[in-house]
N, C-alpha and C positions, 0 to 999 in steps of 0.2 A: 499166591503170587509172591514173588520173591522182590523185595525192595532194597536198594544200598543206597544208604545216606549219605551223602556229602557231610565229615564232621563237622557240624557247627553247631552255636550254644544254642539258636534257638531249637533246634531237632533233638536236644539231649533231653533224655527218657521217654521220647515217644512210646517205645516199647512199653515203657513203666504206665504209662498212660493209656494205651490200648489195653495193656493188661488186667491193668483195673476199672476200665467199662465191660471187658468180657462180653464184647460184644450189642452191648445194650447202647445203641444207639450209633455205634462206629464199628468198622469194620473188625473182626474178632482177629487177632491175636494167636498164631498158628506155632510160631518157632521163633527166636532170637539165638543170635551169638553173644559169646560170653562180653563183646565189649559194646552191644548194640548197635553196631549202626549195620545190620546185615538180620533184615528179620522177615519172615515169610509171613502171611496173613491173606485170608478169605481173597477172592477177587469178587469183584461186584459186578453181576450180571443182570441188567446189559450195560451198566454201568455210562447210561446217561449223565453231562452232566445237570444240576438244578438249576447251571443259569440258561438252559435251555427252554426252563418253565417259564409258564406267565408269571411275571413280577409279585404277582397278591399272593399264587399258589406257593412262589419261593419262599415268602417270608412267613407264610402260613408254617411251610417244613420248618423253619429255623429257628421260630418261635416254639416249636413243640420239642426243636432236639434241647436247647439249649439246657432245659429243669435234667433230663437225663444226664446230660455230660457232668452237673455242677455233683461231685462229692467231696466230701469234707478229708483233708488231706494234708500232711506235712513230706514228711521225706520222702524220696530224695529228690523230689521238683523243687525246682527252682524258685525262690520268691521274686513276684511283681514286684516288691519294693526293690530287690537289689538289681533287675532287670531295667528299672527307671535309674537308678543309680549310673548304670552304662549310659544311657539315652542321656542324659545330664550333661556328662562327659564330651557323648559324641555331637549332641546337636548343632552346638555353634559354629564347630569347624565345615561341617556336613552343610548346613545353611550357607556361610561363606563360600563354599567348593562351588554349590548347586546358584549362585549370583544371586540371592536372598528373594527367593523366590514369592516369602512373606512378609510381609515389613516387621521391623525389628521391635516394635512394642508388640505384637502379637505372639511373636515367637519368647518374648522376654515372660510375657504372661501365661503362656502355655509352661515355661521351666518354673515359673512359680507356682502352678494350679498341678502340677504333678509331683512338684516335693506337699507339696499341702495333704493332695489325695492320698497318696507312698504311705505318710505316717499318720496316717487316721483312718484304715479300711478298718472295714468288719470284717464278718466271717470268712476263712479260706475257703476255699476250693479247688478243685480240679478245672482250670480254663481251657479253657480250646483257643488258643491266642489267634489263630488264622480261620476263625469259622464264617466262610463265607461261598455263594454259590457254587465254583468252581474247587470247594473240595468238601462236598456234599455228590454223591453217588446214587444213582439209581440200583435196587436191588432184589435179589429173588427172596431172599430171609426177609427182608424188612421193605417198605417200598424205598425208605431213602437212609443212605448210612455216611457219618463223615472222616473223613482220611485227615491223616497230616496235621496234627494236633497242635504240634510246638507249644507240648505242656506247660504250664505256669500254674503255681498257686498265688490265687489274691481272692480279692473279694467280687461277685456278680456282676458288679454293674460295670467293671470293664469289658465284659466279654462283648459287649453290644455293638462294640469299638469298630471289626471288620463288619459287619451287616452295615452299620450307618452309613460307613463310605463307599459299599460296593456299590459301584456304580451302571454292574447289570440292570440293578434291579429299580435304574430311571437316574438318572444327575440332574436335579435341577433343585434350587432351594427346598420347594412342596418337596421333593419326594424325600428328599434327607432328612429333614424333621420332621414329618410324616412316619416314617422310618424309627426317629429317635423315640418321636411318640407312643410308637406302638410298640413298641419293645418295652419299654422302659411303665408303661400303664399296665399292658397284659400281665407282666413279669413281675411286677408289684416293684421294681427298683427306683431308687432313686434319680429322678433325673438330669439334677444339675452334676451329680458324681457322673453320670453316666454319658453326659453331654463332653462334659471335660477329661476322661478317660478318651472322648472317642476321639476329641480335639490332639491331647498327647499323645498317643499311638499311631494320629497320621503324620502329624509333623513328625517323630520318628522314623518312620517307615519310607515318608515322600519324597525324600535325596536321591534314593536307587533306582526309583519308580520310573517304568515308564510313561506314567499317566501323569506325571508328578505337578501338571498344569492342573487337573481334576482336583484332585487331593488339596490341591490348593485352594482352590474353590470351596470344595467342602470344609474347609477350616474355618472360611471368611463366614460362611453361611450359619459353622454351627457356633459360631461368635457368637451370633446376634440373637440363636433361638431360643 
């Protein structure tokens, strides 16, 4: 299947990052152009997607690709800390545009709980920044494979970030930290890191959204958990 990217930072080295799962666990990696954003790769047949699953069986998959995706990695992806560095930047203006959709001590606490996190991760790795139901694939090689990487290196416990807030997989306080829960117990991660990774990636994320009422919700929720 032949895919063209729209250039933008979060899609730089997808290719770099398919290339180095090779297939293990994400769709393999066929052909790139010399400046990447034009790469061919496996298609996934039947290529259901996993938010079509019952909710327990999704996070069941999710749970299991995530140890697969995590390799230990530097160049040329991009760092979670200078990725939070842009989010810094943009959030306040982004919050004002969108009529402050969160009150302003929460959003004040989330830019403080994400420079805190930025400079005191652990181990890198290879993230799958967007790993959630709908780019996760049903398939003939594997039963389930995941697309559209928007690679980053940081540390584990942000990657829990999109699972937490997808809100396929149930929106309501229980299912979100039920959610945080079990990711974050199975996976052996930390969970207050991985609580407030999951808090700073929505509030980034939730200006363009069009759920951007949800996403809110789940901020308020994973406040308290």
């Amino acid at each position: 299947m032949l895919k063209l990217i729209f250039p933008h930072r979060e899609a730089e080295h997808e290719a770099d990052a398919l290339a180095l799962w090779d297939g293990n666990g994400a769709v393999r990696l066929l052909a790139v152009d010399d400046d990447g954003w034009a790469i061919v790769m496996e298609r996934c047949e039947p290529g259901e997607l996993l938010a079509h699953s019952d909710p327990e069986t999704a996070l069941d998959v999710l749970v299991a690709l995530l140890p697969r995706l995590w390799r230990t990695v530097a160049e040329p992806f991009h760092a979670l800390a200078d990725e939070v560095a842009v989010w810094l930047e943009e959030i306040p203006a982004a919050w004002e545009i969108a009529e402050q959709p969160i009150d302003r001590a929460l959003l004040d606490e989330t830019m403080e709980a994400l420079q805190a996190l930025s400079s005191s991760q652990g181990e890198q790795v290879l993230l799958h920044q967007d790993l959630h139901t709908d780019n996760v694939l049903a398939a003939e090689r594997e039963p389930w494979l995941a697309i559209d990487p928007k690679p980053l290196r940081g540390e584990r416990e942000f990657s829990v970030a999109p699972i937490v807030r997808d809100y396929v997989l149930g929106h309501s306080q229980r299912d979100v930290v039920r959610r945080l829960d079990r990711l974050t117990s199975e996976l052996a991660l930390d969970r207050d890191r991985a609580r407030w990774w999951a808090i700073g990636q929505t509030v980034a994320w939730m200006f363009e959204s069009s759920h951007m009422h949800m996403h809110a919700e789940t901020v308020e929720w994973l406040r308290v958990a």
